[in-house]
Phi, psi and omega in degrees: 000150213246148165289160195303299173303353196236358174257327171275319183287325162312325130001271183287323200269358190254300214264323174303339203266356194257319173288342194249014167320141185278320166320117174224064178288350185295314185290340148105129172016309187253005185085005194251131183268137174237130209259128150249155189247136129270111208147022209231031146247135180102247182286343186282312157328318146307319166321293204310305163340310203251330171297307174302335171269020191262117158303017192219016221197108172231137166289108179256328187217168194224150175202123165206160168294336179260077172322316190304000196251347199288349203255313187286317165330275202297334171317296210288309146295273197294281177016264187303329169289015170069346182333081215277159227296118164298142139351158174188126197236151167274323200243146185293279214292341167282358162263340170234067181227325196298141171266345184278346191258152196262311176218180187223153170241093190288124189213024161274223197231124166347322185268356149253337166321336186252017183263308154308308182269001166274344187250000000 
């Protein structure tokens, strides 16, 4: 039976060797996180913003309920920024159906987030 401190230090020196690893296959072939923002009025705009200036990390997709928002949004955000044009979905579970996609930054109003993070 291994003592408890000699079990935690083996631990900590097996999970620091997972962080400072060179492998970064999580990030995917091309080095890139591809994001969908849920969400993109109000703060979700702020997501897309602070996501697109991250060098590793692209905005793929768009998903909100209100469809009438997706032309401007991008006008605004990708357009000038040369940015290429995201997916763009209504309903949450056909964006994480997308295979294309890595992660999602749920920017909806408190009472559906956990709605989000349950699917």
């Amino acid at each position: 039976m291994m003592p408890r401190r000699e079990f935690l230090k083996q631990s900590a020196v097996a999970g620091s060797s997972l962080l400072i690893g060179t492998n970064n296959t999580w990030a995917g072939a091309n080095n890139r996180v591809r994001v969908g923002v849920v969400g993109i009025h109000g703060m979700g705009q702020n997501h897309i913003k602070e996501y697109s200036r991250l060098a590793d990390v692209e905005v793929a997709a768009l998903c909100d309920v209100d469809e009438n928002l997706f032309e401007e949004v991008i006008a605004k955000q990708f357009t000038p920024a040369n940015l290429r044009r995201p997916k763009t979905y209504t309903d949450i579970r056909k964006l994480l159906e997308d295979k294309d996609i890595d992660a999602i930054s749920v920017v909806t109003p408190n009472h559906l987030q956990s709605l989000a993070a349950i699917r």
